[in-house]
ChimeraX commands (.cxc) that place a marker at each C-alpha (Angstrom):
marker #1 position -11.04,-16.94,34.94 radius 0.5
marker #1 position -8.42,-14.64,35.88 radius 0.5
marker #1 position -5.79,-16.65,35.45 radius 0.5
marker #1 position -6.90,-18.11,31.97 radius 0.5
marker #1 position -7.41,-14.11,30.61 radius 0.5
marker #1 position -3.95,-13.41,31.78 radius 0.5
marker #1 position -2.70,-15.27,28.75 radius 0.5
marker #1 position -4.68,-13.63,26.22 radius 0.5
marker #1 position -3.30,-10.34,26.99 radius 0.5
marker #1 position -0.30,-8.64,25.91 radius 0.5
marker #1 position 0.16,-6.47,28.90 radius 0.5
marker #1 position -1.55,-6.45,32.00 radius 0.5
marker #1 position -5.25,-4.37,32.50 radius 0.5
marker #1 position -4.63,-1.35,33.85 radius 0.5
marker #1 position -7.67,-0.46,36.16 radius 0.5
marker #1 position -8.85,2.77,37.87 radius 0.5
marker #1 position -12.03,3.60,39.69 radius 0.5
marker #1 position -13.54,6.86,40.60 radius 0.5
marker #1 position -14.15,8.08,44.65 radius 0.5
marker #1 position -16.69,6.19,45.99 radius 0.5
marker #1 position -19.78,8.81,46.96 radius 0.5
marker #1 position -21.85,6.60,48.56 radius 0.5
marker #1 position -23.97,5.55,46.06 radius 0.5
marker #1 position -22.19,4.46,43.33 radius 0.5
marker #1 position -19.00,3.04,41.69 radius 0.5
marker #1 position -17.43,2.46,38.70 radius 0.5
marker #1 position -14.32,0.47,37.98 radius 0.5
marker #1 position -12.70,1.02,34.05 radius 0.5
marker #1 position -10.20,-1.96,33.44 radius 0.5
marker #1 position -8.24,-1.15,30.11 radius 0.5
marker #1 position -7.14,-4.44,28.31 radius 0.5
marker #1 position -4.32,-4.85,25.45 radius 0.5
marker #1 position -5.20,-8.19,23.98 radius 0.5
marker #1 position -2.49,-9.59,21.95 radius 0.5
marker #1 position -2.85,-9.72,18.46 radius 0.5
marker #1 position -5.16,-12.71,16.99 radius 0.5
marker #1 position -6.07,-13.14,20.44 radius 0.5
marker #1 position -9.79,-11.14,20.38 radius 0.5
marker #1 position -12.27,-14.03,19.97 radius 0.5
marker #1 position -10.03,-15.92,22.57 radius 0.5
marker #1 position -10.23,-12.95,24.95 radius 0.5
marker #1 position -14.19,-12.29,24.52 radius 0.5
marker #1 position -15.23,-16.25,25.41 radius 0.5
marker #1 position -12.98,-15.58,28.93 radius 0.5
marker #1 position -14.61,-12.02,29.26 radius 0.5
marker #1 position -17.74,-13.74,29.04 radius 0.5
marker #1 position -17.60,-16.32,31.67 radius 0.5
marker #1 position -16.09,-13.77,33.77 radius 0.5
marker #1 position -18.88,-11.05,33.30 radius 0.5
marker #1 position -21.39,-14.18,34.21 radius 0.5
marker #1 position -19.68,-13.90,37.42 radius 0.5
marker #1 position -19.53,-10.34,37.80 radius 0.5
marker #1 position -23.81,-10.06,37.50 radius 0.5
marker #1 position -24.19,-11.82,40.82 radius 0.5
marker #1 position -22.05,-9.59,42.68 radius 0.5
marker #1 position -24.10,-7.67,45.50 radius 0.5
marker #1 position -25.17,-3.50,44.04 radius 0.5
marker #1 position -23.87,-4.96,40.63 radius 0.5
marker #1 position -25.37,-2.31,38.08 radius 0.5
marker #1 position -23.99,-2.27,34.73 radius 0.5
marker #1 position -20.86,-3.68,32.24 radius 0.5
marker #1 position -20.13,-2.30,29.07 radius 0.5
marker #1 position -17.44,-3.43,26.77 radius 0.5
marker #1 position -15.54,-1.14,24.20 radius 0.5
marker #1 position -13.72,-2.46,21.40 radius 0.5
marker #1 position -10.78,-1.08,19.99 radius 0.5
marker #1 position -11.56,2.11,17.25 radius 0.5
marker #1 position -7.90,2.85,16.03 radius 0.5
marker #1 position -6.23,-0.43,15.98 radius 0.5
marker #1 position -4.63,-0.45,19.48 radius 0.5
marker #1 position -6.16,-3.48,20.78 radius 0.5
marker #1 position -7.17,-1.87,24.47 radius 0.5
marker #1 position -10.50,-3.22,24.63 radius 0.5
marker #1 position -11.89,-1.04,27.34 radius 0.5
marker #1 position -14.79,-2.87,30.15 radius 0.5
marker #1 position -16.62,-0.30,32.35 radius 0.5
marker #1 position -18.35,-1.37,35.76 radius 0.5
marker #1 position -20.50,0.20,37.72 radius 0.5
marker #1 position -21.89,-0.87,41.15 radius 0.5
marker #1 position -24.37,0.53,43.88 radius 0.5
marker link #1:1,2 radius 0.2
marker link #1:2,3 radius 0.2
marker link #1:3,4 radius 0.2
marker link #1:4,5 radius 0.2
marker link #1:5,6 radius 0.2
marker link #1:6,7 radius 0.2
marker link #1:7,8 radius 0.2
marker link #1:8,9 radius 0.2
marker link #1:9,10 radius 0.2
marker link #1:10,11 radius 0.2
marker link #1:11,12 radius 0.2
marker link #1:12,13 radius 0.2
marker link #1:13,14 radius 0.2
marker link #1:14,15 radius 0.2
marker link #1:15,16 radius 0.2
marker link #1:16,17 radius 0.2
marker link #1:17,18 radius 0.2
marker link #1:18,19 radius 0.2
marker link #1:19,20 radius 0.2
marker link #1:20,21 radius 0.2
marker link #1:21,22 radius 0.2
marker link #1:22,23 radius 0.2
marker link #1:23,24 radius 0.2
marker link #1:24,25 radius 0.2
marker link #1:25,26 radius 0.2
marker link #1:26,27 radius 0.2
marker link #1:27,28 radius 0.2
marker link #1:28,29 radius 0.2
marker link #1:29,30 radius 0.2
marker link #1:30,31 radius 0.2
marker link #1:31,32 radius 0.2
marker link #1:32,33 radius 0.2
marker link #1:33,34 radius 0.2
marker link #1:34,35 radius 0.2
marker link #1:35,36 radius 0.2
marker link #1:36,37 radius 0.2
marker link #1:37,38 radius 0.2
marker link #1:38,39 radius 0.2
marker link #1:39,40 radius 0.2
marker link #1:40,41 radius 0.2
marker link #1:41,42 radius 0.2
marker link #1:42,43 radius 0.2
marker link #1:43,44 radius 0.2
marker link #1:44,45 radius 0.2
marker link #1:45,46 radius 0.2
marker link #1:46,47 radius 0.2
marker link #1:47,48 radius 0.2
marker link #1:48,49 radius 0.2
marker link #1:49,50 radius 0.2
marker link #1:50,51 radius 0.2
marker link #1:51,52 radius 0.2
marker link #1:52,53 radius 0.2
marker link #1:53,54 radius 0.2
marker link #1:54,55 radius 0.2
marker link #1:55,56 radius 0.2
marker link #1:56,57 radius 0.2
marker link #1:57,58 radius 0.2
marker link #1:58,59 radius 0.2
marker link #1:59,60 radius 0.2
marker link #1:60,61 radius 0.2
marker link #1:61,62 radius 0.2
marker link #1:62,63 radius 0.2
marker link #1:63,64 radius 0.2
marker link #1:64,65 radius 0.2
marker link #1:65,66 radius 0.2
marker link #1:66,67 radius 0.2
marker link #1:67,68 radius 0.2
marker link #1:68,69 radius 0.2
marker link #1:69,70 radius 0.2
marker link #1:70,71 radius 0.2
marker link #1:71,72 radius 0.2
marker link #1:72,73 radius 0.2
marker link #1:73,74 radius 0.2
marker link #1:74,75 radius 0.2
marker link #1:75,76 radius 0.2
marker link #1:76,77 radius 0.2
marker link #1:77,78 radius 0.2
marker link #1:78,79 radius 0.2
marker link #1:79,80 radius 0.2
view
């Protein structure tokens, strides 16, 4: 899935995560999908957040679209 995203994008994700406490974490990956690439890009997020669910302490994904016409779509994780 990886590998099939890669070409949607027109720079790599950018990813940071916060200090892990203990009891939870959260992972932001920050996106720039090329151009006329979107519905291309949300079919491969898709079948990769089907994957992501079964993880072990999986908790929560949330997508954010682009809101001033940058195209960083921004995913947020969290995990126990």
């Amino acid at each position: 899935a990886h590998s099939e995203a890669v070409a949607l994008l027109a720079a790599p994700p950018q990813t940071t995560a916060d200090a892990d406490d203990g009891a939870s974490r959260m992972m932001v990956v920050t996106s720039h999908v090329a151009p006329g690439r979107e519905e291309h890009w949300r079919a491969a997020q898709a079948r990769l957040n089907a994957l992501v669910v079964g993880f072990p302490g999986f908790d929560g994904l949330e997508i954010f679209k682009p809101s001033d016409g940058s195209h960083n779509w921004t995913t947020v994780l969290t995990f126990r």
